[in-house]
C-alpha positions in Angstrom: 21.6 -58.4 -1.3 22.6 -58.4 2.2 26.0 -56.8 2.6 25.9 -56.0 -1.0 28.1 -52.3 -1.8 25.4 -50.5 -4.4 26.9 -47.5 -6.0 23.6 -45.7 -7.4 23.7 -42.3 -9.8 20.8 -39.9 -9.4 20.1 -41.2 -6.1 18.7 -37.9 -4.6 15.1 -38.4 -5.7 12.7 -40.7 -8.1 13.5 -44.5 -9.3 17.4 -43.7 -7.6 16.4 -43.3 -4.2 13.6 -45.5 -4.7 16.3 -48.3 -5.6 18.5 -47.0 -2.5 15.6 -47.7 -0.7 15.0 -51.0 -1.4 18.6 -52.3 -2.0 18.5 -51.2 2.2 15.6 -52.9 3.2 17.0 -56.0 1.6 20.8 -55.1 3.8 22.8 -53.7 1.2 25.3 -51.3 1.9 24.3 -48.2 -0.6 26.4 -45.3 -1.7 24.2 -42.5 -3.2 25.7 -39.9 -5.7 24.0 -36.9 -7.2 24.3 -33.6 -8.0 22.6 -31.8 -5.1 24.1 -32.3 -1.9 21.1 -31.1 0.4 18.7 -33.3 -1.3 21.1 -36.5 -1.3 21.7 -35.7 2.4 18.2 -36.0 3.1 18.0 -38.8 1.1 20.8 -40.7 3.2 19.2 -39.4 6.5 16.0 -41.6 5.3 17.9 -44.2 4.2 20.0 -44.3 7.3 17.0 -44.8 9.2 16.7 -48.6 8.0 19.8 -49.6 9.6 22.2 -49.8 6.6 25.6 -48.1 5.9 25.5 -44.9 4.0 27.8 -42.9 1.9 26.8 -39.9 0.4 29.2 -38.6 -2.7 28.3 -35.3 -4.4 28.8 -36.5 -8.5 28.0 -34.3 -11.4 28.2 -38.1 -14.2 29.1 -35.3 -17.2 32.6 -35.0 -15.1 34.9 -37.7 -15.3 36.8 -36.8 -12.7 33.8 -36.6 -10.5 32.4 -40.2 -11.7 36.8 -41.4 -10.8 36.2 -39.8 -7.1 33.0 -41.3 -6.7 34.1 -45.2 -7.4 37.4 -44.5 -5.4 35.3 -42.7 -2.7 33.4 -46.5 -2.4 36.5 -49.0 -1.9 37.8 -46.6 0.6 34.7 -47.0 2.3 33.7 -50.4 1.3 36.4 -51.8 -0.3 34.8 -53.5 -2.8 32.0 -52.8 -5.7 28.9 -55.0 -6.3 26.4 -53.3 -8.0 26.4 -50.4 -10.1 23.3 -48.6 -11.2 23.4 -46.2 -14.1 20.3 -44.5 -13.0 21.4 -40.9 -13.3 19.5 -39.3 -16.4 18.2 -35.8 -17.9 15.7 -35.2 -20.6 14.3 -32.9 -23.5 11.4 -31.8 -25.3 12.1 -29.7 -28.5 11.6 -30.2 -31.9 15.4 -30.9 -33.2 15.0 -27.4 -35.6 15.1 -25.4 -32.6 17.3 -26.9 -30.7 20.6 -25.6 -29.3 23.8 -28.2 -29.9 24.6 -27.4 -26.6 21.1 -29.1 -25.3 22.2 -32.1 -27.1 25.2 -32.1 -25.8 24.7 -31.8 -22.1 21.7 -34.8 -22.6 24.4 -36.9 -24.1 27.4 -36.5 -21.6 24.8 -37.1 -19.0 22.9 -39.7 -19.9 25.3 -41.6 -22.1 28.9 -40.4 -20.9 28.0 -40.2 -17.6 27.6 -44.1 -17.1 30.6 -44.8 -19.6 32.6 -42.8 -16.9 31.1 -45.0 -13.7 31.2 -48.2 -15.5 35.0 -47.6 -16.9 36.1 -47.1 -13.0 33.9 -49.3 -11.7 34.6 -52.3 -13.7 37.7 -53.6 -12.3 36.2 -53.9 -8.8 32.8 -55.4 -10.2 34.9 -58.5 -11.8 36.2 -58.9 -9.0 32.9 -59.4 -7.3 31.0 -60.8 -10.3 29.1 -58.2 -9.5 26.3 -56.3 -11.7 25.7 -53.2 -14.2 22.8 -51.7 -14.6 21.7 -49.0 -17.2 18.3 -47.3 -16.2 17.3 -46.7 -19.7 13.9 -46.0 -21.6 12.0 -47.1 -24.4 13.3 -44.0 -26.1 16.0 -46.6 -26.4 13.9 -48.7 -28.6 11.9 -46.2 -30.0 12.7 -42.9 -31.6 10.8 -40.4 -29.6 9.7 -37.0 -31.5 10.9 -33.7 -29.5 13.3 -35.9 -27.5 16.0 -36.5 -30.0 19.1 -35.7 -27.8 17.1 -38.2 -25.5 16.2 -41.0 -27.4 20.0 -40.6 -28.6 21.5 -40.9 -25.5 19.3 -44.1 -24.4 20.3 -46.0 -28.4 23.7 -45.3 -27.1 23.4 -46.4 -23.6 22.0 -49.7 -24.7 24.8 -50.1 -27.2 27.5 -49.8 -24.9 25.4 -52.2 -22.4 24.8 -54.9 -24.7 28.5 -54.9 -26.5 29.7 -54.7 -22.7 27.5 -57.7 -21.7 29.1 -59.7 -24.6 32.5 -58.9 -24.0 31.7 -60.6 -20.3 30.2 -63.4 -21.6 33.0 -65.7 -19.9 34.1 -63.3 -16.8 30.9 -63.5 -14.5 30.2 -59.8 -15.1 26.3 -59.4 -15.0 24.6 -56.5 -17.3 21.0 -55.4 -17.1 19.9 -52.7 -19.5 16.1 -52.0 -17.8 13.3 -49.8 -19.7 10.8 -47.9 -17.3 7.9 -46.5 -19.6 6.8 -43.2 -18.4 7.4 -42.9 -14.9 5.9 -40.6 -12.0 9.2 -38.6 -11.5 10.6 -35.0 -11.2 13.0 -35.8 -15.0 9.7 -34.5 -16.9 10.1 -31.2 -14.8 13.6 -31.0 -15.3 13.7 -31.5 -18.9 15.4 -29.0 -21.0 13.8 -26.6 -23.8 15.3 -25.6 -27.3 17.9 -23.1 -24.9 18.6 -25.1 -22.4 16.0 -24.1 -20.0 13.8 -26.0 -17.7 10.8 -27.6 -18.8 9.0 -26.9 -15.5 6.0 -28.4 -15.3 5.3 -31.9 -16.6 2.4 -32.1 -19.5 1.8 -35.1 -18.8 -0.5 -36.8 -16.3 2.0 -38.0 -13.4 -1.3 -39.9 -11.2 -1.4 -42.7 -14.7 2.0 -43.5 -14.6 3.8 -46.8 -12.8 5.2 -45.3 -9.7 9.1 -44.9 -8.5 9.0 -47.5 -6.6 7.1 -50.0 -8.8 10.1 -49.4 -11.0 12.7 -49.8 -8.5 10.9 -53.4 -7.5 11.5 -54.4 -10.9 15.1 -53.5 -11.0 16.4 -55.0 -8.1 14.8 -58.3 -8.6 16.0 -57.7 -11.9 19.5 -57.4 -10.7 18.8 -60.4 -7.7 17.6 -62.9 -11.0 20.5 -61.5 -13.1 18.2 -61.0 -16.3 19.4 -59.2 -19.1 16.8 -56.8 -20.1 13.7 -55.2 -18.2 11.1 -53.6 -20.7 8.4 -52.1 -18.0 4.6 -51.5 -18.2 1.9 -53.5 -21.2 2.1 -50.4 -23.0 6.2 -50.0 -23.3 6.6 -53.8 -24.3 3.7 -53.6 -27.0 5.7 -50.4 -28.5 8.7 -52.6 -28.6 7.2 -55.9 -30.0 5.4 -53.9 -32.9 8.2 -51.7 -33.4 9.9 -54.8 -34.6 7.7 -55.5 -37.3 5.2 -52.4 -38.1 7.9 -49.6 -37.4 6.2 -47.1 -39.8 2.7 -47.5 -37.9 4.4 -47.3 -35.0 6.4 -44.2 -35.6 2.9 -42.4 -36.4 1.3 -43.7 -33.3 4.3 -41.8 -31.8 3.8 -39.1 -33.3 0.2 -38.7 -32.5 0.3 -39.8 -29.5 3.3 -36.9 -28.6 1.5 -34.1 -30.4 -2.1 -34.6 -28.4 0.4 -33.4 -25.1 -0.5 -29.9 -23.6 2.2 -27.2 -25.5 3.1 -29.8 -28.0 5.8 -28.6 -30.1 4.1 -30.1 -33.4 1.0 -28.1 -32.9 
């Protein structure tokens, strides 16, 4: 990865910074976009600390025009694209009954629009560089999700526009990794919107069990260094995938159970 330009969404915090992180150790060059400039700042300040070029881009991914400034802010720098990673995300917990459009809505033009946007500006230059996309999805992609509807919606999506992208590249060099944390020790529980819009607060479920930021962010760059395809993380995510194949309906009430025994479930 050395001299490598990474363009990384949601970089301020969890498995984004984690992968600015290690992208730098490794002597990439690392452009970090987000949403909150003082956090992101800090971020970079960390980051900068390894020896690596940093460029810090404030990027709301629901804005296209925002997601058009941040590629172009790049090349200027840079001049040239290697790596982009998806990463930036948002999710929900309400049963779909309750829930406001507008909650979908917002999960959607984040999680799903919001890496159409980078990956539409960023593809020319990535071509160029046979250079890689990455989609930091979930195994909500796989696997519907009760009380995360909007969620699991926005990760099927993701993954379709990944894997019809990867095919339409099949000849050009263009590498495509659609990767699948499991539940992650990260701030995106304690962001996560209600039925109105709100945040969740604080997470119900037990952060200290989960595979760590960082343990993701390993996976993903070697991921993107062995140019595989697809990254399903943690022996409990690939299990829920493999049977989901075959034994859907026992699987869809394992879900089920296994969401409603959370603190303040919504199906108690």
């Amino acid at each position: 990865m050395k001299n490598k330009v990474v363009i990384i969404t949601g970089a301020s915090s969890g498995i984004g910074k984690a992968c600015a992180i290690n992208m730098a150790q490794k002597g990439a060059k690392v452009v970090l976009a987000a949403r909150n400039l003082d956090n992101l700042t800090l971020a970079a300040q960390e980051i900068e600390k390894l020896g690596t070029e940093v460029l810090t881009v404030k990027c709301d991914v629901a804005v296209e025009s925002d997601c058009k400034n941040l590629i172009e802010q790049s090349i200027n720098k840079f001049g040239k694209v290697d790596v982009l990673i998806n990463n930036a995300g948002i999710s929900m917990r309400a049963i779909f009954n309750d829930t406001e459009l507008s909650v979908i809505k917002k999960v959607m033009d984040i999680n799903f629009w919001g890496a159409v946007y980078c990956t539409k500006y960023a593809l020319p230059h990535l071509l160029k560089t046979k250079g890689s996309v990455v989609g930091v999805s979930s195994i909500a992609g796989y696997v519907g999700l009760p009380a995360r509807t909007g969620y699991s919606a926005s990760k099927y999506a993701m993954q379709g526009f990944l894997d019809a992208l990867r095919t339409e590249n099949l000849k050009t060099g263009l590498h495509v990794l659609v990767a699948c944390p499991g539940f992650t020790a990260s701030n995106i529980r304690n962001t996560a919107l209600t039925n109105d819009g709100s945040a969740q607060g604080e997470t119900p479920r037990n952060e200290e069990k989960m595979m760590s930021a960082e343990e993701v962010a390993q996976y993903i760059v070697t991921g993107i260094i062995k140019r595989k395809r697809t990254l399903v993380l943690t022996g409990q995510g690939k299990l829920v995938v493999l049977l989901n194949k075959f034994f859907p309906k026992f699987v869809e009430k394992q879900v089920y159970n296994k969401m409603a025994q959370e603190p303040d479930s919504p199906f108690k």
